[in-house]
Structure formats: C-alpha cells, structure tokens
Backbone of each chain as ProteinMPNN parsed JSONL, in Angstrom:
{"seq_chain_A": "XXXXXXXXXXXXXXXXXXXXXXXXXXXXXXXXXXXXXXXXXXXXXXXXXXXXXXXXXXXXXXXXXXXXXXXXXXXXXXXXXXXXXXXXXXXXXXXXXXX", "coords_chain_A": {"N_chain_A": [[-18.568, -8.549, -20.085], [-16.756, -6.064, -21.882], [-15.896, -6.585, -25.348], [-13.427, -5.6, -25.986], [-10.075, -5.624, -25.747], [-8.09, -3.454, -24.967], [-10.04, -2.12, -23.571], [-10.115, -3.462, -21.574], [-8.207, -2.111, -19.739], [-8.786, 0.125, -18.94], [-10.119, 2.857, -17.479], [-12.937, 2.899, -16.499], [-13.643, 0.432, -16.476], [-11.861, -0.039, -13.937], [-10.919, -1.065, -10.506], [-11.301, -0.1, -7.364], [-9.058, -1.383, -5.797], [-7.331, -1.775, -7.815], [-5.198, -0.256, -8.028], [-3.801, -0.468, -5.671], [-2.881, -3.073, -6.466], [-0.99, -2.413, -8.353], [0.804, -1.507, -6.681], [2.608, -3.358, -6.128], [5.59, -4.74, -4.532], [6.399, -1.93, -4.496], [6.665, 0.876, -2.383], [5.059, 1.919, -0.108], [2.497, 4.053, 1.489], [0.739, 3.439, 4.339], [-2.306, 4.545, 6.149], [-3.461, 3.918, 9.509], [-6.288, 2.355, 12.079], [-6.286, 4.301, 14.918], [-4.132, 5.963, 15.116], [-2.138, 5.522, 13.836], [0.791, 4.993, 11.444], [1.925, 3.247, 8.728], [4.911, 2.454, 6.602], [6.099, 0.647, 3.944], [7.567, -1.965, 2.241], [5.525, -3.9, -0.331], [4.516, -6.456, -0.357], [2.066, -8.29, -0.373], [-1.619, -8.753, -0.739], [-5.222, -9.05, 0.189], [-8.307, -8.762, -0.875], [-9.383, -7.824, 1.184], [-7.837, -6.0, 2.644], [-5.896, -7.246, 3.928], [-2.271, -6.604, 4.932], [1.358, -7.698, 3.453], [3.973, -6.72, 4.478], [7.159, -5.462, 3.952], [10.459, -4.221, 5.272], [9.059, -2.46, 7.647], [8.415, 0.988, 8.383], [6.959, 1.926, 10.981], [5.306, 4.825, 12.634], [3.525, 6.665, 15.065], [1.394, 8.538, 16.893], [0.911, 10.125, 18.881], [-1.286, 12.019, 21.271], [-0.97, 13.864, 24.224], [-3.663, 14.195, 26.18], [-4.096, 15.602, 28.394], [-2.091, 18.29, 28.669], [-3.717, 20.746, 26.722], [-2.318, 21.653, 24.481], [-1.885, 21.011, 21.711], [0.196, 19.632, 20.849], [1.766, 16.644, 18.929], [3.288, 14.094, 19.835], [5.667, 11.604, 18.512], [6.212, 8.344, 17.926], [8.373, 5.897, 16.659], [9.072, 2.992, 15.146], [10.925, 0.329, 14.129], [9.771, -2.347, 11.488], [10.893, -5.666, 10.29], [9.294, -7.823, 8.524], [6.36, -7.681, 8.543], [2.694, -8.771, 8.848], [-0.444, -7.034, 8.465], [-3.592, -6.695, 9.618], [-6.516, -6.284, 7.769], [-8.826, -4.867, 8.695], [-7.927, -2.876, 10.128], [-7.121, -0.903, 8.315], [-7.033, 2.306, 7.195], [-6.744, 3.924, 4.391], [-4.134, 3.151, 1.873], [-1.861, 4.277, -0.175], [0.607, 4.647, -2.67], [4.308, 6.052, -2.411], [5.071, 7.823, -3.862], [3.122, 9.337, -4.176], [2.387, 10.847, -2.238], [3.222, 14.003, -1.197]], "CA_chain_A": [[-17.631, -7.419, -20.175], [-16.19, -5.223, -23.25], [-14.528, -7.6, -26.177], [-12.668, -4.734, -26.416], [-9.163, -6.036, -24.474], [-8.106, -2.438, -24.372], [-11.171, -1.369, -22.536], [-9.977, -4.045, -20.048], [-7.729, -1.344, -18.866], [-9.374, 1.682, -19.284], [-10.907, 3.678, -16.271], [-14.343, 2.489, -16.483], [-14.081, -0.954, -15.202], [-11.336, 0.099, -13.151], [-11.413, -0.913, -9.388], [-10.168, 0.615, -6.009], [-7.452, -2.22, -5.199], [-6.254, -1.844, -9.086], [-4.097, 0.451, -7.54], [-3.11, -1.125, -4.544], [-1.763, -4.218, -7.207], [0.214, -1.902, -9.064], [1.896, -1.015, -5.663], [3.126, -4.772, -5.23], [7.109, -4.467, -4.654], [6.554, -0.654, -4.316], [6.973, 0.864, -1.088], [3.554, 2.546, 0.34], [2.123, 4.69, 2.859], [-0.45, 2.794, 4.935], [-2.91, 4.489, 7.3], [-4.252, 2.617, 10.092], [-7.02, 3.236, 12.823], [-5.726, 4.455, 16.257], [-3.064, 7.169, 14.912], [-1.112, 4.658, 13.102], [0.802, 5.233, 10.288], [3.262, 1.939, 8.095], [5.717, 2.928, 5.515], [7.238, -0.261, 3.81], [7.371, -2.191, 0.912], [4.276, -4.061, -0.311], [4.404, -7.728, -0.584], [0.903, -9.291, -0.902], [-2.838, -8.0, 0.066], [-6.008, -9.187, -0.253], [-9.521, -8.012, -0.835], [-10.139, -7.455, 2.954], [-6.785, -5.101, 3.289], [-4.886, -7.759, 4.715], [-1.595, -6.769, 3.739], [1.87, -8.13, 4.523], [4.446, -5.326, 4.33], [8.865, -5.43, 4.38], [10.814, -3.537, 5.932], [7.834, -0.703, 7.336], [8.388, 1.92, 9.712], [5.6, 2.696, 11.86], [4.434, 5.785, 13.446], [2.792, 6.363, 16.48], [1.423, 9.956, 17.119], [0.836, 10.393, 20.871], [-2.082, 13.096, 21.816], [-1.243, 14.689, 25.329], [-4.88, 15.015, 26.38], [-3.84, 16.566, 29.841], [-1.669, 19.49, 28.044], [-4.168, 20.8, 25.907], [-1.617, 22.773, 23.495], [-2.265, 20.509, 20.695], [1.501, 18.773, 20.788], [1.9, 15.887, 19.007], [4.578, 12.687, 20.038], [5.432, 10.395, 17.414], [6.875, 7.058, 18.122], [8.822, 5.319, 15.111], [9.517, 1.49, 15.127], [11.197, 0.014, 12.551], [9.636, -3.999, 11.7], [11.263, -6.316, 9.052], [8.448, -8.375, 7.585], [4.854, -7.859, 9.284], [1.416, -8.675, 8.363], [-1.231, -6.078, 8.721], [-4.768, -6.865, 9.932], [-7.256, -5.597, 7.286], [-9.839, -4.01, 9.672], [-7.239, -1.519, 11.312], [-6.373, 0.082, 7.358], [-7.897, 3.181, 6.502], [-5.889, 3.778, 3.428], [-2.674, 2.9, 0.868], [-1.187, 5.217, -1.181], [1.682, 4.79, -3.149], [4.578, 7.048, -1.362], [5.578, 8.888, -4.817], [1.921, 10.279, -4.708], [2.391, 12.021, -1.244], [4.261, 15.363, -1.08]], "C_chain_A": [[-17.286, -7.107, -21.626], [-14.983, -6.406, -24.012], [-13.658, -6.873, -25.936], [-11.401, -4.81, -25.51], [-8.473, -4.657, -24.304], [-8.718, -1.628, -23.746], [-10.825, -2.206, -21.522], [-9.721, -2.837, -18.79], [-7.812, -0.153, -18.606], [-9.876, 1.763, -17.835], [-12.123, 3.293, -15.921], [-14.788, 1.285, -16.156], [-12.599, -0.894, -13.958], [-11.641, -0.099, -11.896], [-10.847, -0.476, -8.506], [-8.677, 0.199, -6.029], [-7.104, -2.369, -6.399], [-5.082, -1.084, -8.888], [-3.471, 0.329, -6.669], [-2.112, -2.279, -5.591], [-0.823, -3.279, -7.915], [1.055, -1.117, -7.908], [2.568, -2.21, -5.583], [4.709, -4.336, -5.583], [7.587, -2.594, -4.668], [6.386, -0.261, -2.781], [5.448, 2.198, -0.976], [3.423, 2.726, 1.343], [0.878, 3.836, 3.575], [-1.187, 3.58, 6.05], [-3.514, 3.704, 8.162], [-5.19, 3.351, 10.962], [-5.782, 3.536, 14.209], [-4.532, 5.476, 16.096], [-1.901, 6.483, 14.536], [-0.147, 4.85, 11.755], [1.927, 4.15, 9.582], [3.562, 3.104, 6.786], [6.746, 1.46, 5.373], [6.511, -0.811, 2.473], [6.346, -3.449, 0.914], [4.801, -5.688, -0.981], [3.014, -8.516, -0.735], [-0.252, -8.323, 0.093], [-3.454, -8.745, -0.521], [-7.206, -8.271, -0.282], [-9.934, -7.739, 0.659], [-9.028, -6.314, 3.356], [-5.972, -5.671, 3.736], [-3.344, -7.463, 3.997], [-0.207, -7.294, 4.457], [3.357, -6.999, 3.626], [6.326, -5.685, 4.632], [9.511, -4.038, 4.787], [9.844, -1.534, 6.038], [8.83, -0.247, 8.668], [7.188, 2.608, 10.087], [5.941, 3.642, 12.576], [3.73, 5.942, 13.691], [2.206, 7.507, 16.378], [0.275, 9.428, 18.366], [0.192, 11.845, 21.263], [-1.537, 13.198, 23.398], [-2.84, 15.708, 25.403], [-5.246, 16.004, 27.527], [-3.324, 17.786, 29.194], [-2.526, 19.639, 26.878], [-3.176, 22.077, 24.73], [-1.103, 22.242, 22.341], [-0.992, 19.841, 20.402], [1.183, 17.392, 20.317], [3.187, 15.148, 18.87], [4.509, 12.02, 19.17], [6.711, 9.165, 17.985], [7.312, 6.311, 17.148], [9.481, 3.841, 16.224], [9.603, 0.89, 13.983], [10.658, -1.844, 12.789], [10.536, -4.873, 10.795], [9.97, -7.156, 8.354], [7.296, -8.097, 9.04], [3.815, -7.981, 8.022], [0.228, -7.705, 8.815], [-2.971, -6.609, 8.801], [-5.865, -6.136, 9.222], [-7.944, -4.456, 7.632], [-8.979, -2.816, 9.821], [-6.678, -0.36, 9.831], [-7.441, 0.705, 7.161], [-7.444, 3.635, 5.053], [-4.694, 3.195, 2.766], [-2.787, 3.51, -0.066], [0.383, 4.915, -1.228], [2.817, 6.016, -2.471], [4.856, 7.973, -2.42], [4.367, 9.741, -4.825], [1.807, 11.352, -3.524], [3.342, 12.495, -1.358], [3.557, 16.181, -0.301]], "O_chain_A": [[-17.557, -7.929, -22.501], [-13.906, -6.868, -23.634], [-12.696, -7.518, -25.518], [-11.474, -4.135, -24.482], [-8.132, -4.609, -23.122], [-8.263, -0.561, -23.335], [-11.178, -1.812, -20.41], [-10.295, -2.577, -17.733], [-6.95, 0.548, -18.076], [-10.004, 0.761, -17.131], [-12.332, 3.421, -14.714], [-15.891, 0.984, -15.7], [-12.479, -1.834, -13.171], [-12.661, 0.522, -11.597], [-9.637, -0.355, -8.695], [-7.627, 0.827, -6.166], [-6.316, -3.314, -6.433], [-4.058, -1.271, -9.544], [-2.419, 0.966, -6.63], [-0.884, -2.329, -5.512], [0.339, -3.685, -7.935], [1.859, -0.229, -8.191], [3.396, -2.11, -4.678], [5.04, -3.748, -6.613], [8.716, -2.124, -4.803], [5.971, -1.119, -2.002], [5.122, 3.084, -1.766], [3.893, 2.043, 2.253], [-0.078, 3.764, 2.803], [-0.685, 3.309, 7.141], [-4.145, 2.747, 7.713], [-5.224, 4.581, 10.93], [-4.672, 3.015, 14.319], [-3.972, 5.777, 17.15], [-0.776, 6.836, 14.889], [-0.908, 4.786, 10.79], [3.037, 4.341, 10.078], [2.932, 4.028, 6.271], [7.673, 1.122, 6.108], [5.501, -0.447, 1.872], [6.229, -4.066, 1.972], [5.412, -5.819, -2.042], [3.115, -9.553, -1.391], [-0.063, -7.591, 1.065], [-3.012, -9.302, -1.525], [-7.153, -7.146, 0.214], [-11.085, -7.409, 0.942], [-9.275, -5.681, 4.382], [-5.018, -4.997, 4.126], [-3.08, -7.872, 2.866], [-0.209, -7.421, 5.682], [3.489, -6.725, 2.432], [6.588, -6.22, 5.709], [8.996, -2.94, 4.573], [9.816, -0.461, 5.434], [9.565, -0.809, 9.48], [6.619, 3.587, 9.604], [6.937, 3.463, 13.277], [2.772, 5.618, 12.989], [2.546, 7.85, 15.245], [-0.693, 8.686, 18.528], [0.949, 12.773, 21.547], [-1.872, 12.127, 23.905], [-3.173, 16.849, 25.081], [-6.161, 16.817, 27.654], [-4.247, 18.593, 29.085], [-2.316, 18.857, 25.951], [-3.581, 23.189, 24.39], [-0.084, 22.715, 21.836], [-1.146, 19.28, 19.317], [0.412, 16.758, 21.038], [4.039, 15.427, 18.026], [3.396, 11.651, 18.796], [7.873, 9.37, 18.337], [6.333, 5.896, 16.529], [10.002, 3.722, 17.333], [8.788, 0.828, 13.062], [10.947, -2.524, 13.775], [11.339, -3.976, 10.54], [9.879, -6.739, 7.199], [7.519, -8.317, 10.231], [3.89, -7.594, 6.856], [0.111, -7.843, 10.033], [-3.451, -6.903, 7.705], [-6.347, -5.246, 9.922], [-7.816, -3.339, 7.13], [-9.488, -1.721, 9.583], [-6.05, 0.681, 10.029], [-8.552, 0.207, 6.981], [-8.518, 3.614, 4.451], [-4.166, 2.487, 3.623], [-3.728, 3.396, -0.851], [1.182, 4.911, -0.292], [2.234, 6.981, -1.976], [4.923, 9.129, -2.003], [4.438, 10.824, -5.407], [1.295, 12.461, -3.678], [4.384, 11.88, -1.589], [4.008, 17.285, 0.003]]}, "seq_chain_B": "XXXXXXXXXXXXXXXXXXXXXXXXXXXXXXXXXXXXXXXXXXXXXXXXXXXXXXXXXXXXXXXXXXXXXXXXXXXXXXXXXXXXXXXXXXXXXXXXXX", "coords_chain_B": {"N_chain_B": [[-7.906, -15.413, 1.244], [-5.174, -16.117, 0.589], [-3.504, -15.116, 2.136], [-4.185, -16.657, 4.095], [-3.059, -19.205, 2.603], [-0.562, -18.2, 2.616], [-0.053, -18.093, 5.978], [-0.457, -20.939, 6.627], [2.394, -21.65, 5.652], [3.959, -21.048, 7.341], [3.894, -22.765, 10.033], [4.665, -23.737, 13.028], [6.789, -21.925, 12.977], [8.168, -19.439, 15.04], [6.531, -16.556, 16.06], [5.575, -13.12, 16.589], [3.369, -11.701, 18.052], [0.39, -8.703, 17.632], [-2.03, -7.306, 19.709], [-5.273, -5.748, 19.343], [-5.17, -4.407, 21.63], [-2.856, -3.233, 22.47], [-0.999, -5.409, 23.74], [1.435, -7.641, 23.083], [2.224, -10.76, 22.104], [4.311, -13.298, 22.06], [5.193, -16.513, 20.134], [5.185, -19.937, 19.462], [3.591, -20.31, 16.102], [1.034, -23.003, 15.529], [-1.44, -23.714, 14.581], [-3.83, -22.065, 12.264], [-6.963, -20.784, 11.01], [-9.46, -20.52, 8.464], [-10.557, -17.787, 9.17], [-8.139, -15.992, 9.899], [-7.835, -17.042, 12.777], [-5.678, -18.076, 15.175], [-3.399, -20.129, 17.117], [-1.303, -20.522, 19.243], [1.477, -21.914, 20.651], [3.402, -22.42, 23.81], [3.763, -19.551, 24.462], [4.264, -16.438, 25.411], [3.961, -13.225, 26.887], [5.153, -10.157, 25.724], [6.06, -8.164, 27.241], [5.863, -8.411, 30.34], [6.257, -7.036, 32.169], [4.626, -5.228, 32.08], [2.271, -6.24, 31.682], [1.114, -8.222, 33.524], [-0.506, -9.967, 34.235], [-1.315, -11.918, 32.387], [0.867, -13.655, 32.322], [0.122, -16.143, 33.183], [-0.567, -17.785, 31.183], [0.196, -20.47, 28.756], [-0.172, -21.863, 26.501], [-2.435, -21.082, 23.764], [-5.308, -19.553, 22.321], [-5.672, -17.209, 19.949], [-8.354, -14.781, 18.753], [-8.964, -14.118, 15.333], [-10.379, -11.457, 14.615], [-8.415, -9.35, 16.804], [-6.479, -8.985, 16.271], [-3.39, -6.688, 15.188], [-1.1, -7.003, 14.325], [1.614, -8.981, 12.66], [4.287, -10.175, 13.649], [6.778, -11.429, 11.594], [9.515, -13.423, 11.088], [11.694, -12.569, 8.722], [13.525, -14.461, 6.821], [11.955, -16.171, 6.419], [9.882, -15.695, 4.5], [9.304, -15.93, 1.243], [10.274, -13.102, -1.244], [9.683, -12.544, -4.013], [7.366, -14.997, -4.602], [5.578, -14.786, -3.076], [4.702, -11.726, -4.061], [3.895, -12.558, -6.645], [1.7, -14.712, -6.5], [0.094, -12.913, -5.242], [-0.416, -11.148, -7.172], [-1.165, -12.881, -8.903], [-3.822, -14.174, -7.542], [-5.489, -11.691, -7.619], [-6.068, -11.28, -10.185], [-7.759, -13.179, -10.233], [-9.75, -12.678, -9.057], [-10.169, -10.604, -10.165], [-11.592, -11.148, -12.854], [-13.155, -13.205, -11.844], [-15.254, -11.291, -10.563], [-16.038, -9.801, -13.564]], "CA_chain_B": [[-7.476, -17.426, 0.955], [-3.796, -16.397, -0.247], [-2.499, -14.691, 3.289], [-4.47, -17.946, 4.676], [-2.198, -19.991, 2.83], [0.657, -17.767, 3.616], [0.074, -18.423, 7.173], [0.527, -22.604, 6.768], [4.087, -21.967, 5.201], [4.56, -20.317, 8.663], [3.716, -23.378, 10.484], [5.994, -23.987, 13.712], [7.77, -20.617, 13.26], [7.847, -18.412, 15.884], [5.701, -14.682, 15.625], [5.117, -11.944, 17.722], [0.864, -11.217, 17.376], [0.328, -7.452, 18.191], [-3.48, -7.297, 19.167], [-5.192, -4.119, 18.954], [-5.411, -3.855, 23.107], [-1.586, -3.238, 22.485], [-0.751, -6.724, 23.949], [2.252, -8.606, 22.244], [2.147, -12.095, 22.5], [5.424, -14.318, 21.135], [5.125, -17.761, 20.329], [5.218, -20.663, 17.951], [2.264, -20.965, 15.458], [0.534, -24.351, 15.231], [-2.706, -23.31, 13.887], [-4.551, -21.111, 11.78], [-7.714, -21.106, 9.95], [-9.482, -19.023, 7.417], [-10.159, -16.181, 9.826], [-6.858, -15.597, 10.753], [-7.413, -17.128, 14.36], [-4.432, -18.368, 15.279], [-3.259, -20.976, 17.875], [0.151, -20.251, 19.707], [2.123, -22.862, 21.632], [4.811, -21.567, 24.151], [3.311, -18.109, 24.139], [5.037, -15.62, 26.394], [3.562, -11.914, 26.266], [6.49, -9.693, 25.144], [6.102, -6.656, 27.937], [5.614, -9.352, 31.447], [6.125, -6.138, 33.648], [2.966, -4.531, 32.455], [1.097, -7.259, 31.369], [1.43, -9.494, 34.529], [-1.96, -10.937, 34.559], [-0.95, -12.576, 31.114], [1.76, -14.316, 32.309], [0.245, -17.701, 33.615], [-1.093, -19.045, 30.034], [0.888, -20.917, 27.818], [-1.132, -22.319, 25.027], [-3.824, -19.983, 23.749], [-5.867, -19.199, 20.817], [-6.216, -15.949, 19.7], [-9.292, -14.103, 17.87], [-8.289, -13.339, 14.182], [-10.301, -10.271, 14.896], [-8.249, -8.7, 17.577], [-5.205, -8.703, 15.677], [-3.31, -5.77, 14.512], [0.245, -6.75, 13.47], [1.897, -10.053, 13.294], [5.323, -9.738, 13.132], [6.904, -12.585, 10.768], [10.872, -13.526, 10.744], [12.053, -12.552, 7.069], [13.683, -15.58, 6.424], [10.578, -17.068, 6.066], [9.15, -15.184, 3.632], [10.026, -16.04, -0.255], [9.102, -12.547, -1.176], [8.681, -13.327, -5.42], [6.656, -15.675, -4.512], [4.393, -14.294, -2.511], [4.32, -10.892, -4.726], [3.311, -13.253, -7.879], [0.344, -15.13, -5.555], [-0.935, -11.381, -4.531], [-0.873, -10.838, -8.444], [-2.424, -13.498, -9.81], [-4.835, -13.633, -7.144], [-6.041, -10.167, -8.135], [-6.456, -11.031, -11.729], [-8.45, -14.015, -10.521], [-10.599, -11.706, -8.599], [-11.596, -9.872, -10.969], [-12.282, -12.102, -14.006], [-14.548, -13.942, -11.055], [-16.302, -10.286, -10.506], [-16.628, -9.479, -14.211]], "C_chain_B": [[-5.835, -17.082, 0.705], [-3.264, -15.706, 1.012], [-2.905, -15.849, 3.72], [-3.159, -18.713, 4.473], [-0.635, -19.864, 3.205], [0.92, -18.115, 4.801], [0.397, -20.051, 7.541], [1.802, -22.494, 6.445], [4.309, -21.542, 6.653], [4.839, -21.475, 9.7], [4.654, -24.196, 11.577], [6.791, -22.977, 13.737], [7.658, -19.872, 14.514], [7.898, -17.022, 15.369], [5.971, -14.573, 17.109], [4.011, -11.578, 16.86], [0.799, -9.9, 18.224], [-1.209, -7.672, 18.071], [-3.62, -5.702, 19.447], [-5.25, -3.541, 20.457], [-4.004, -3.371, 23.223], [-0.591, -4.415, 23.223], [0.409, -7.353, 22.756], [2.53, -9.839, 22.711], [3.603, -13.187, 21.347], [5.457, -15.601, 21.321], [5.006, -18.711, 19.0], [3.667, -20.97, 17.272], [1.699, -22.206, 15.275], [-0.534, -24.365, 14.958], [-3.153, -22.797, 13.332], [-5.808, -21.645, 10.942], [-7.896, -20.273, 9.043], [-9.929, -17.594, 8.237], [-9.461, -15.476, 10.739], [-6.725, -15.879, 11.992], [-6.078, -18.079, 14.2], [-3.938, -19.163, 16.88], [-1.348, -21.211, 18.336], [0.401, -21.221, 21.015], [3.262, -22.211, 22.377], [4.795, -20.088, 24.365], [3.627, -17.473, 25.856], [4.491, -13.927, 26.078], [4.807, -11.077, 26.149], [6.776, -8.878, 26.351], [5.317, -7.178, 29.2], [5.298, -8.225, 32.262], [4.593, -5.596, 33.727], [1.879, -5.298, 32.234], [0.966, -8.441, 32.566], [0.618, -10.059, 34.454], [-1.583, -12.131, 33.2], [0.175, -13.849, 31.464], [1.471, -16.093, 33.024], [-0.443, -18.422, 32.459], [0.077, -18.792, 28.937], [0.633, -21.232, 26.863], [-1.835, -21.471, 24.824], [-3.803, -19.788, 22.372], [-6.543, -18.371, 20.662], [-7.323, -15.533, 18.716], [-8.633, -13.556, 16.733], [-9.028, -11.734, 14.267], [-9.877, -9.061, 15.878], [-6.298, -8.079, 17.504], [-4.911, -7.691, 14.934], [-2.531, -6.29, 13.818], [0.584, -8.162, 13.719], [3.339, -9.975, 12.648], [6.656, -11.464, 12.354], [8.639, -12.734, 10.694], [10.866, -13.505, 8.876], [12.087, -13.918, 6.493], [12.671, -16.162, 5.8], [9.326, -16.858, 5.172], [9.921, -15.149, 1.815], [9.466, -14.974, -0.821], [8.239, -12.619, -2.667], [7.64, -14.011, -5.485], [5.423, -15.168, -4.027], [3.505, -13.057, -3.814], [4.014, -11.52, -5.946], [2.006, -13.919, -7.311], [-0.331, -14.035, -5.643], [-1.303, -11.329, -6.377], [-1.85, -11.504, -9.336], [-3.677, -14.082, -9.046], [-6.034, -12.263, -7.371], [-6.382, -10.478, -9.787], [-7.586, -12.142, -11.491], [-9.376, -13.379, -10.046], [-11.44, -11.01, -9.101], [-12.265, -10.561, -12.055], [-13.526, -12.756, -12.997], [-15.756, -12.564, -10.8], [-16.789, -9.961, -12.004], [-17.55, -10.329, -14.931]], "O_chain_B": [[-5.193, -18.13, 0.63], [-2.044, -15.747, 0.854], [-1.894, -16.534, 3.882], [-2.334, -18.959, 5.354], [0.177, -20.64, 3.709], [2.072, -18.502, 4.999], [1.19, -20.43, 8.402], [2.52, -23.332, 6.991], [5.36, -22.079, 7.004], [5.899, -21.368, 10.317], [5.323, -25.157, 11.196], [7.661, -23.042, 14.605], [6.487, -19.894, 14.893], [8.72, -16.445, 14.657], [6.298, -15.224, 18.102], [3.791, -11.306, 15.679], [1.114, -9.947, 19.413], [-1.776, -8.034, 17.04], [-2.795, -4.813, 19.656], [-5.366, -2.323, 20.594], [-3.841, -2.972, 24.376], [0.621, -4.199, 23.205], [0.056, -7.459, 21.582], [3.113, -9.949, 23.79], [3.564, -13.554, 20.173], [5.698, -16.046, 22.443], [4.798, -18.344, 17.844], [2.797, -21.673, 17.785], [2.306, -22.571, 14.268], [-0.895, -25.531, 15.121], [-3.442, -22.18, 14.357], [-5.767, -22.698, 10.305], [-7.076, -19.439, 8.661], [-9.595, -16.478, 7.842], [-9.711, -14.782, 11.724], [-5.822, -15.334, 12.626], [-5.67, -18.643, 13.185], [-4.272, -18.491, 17.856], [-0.485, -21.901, 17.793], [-0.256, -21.274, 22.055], [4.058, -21.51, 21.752], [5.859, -19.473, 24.434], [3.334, -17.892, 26.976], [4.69, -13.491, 24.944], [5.708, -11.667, 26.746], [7.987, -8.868, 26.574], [4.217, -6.659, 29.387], [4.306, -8.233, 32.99], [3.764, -5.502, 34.632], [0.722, -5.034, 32.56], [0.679, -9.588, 32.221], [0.95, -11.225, 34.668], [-1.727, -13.321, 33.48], [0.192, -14.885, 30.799], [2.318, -16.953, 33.267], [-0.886, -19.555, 32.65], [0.626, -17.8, 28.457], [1.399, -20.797, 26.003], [-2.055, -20.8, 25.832], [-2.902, -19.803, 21.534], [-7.734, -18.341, 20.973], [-7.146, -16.076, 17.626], [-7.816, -12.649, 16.89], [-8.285, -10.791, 13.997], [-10.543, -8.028, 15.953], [-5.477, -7.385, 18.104], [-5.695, -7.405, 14.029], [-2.805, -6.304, 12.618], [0.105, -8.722, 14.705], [3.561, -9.77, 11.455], [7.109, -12.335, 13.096], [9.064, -11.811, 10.0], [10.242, -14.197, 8.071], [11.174, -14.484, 5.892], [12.682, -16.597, 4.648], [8.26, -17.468, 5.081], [10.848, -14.446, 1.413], [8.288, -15.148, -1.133], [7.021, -12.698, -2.829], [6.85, -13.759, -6.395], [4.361, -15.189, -4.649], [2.391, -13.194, -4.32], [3.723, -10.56, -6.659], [1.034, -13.457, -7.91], [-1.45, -14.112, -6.151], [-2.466, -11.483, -6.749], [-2.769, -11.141, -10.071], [-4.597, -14.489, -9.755], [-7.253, -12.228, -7.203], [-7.029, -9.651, -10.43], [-8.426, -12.205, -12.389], [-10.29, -13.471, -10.866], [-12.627, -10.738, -8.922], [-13.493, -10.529, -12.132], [-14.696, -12.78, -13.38], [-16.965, -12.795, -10.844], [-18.007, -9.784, -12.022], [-18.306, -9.845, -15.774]]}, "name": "protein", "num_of_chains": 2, "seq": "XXXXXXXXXXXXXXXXXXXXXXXXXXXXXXXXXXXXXXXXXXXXXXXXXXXXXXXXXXXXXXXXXXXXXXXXXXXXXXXXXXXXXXXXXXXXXXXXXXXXXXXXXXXXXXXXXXXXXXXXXXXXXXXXXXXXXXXXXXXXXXXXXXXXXXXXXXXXXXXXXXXXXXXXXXXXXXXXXXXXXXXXXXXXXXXXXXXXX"}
C-alpha cells in the first residue's frame, strides 16, 4: 500500500463498510429483505452485515395482495438492544443522509 | 469472530431468536458457535396460540442461518465496549486486506 499515510484515507483505497464504521454510535437506517426496515443506533457489525443495533424501531410494510389498490400497512415495533442477521440486510445508511 | 465473541458474554442469559419463518423462540442461551447456531435451553415459542405444533420441544438448536433478529436484554450489553471491538476490528480488517 501507499507510504503516503494521507493516502490511507483518501477515496481510492476506500472500502464499502468504511462507512458503515464511521456510523458506530450513530443512529442508521437499515434495510432488510422481506419489507423490513430498522432505525437505531449502531453498536458493532461485522464484515458479513451482522450488526447489533440499540434502541431500533422496525417497520413492517404489509402488501394487501387481495385489494389490489396498492395500500400499504406498516407495522412499527420498538426493540431495545437486537442483533441483526447479516443475510436479511440489504443496506445501511447513515439517517442524516436520507431526506 | 467479534459478534461470535459477543455471543459467549451472553452465556445463560435469556433471548428471544426471531427466525426468518417469523417464529419467536425465548429461552436461555447455552451455546453458540462460529456460525451463529445457537443452542437454547427452556425454550418456549413466544406466540403458543399460533405456533402450537412448537410447543412440545424444550431444548433445541437452532440454524445460525435461519435467524433474523435476536433480541438481547440491554443490561447485558457494555455498549463502549463493544463499539471499540467493532472499531478496532475494522482497522484489523483492513491492514489484513491491504
């Protein structure tokens, strides 16, 4: 790698989850599969997605495939500490970056 | 390896394991390895009415891949600690990739 210890942090060896670590103690949006969505604060992850999350609030969103008039239900549950199963994340984003 | 060893500090606590069939299972941990399977003593499914078939095993050892959520009493989580592990895990990560 680059002597250069300010190229450490430059863009160019930059990796995906460099931005997931600079969420740690920040509170983040999590997608999951199945119409999932966490909102809580970010306590530890690894390279597989596993992550383990404080106080999230999940949402649910609930298709009515019988009424086709495109309605969706959302279900909110609040957790205090959970761990999150790598496999089931499709994203994390910081929540200041969604608007 | 660093939620792994998260999961021994757990050891004897009682969870609730959300798998992804929507199944909640509550019970005390006494096992884990490295791919998150997990070995519950005392295990009661959370939601008996709809899950009835569930309700005559007590011991059981779950698939780390069928797990969505595992829901963890606070208490039991030092969270500094942890959020310094996640960190310097990640720096070891990459110095081992570059």
């Amino acid at each position: 790698m680059s002597a250069d210890p300010k190229k450490e942090e430059s863009d160019d060896n930059a990796e995906p989850l460099d931005l997931v670590r600079l969420c740690i103690d920040e509170v983040v949006v999590v997608k999951l599969r199945g119409d999932r969505e966490l909102k809580g604060r970010l306590y530890a992850y690894d390279s597989h997605c596993n992550l383990i999350l404080g106080d999230a609030e999940e949402t649910i969103y609930i298709t009515n495939a019988e009424e086709e008039d495109g309605k969706v239900r959302t279900v909110k549950k609040q957790h205090e500490t959970l761990f999150v199963r790598g496999d089931s994340v499709v994203l994390i984003a910081p929540v200041e970056s969604i608007k | 390896m660093l939620i792994f060893s998260f999961f021994k500090t757990l050891m004897n606590t009682e969870i609730t394991v959300e798998l992804k069939n929507e199944v909640s299972i509550r019970g005390t941990i006494k096992s884990i390895d490295q791919f998150l399977n997990i070995k519950l003593d005392n295990a009661t499914v959370v939601d008996e009415l709809k899950w009835p078939h569930m309700s005559s095993t007590h011991d059981m050892f779950i698939r780390g891949s069928v797990v969505r959520y595992v829901h963890i009493p606070p208490d039991k989580v030092d969270i500094g600690l942890l959020e310094d592990a996640t960190r310097r895990e990640a720096e070891k990560s990459k110095a081992g990739a570059a």
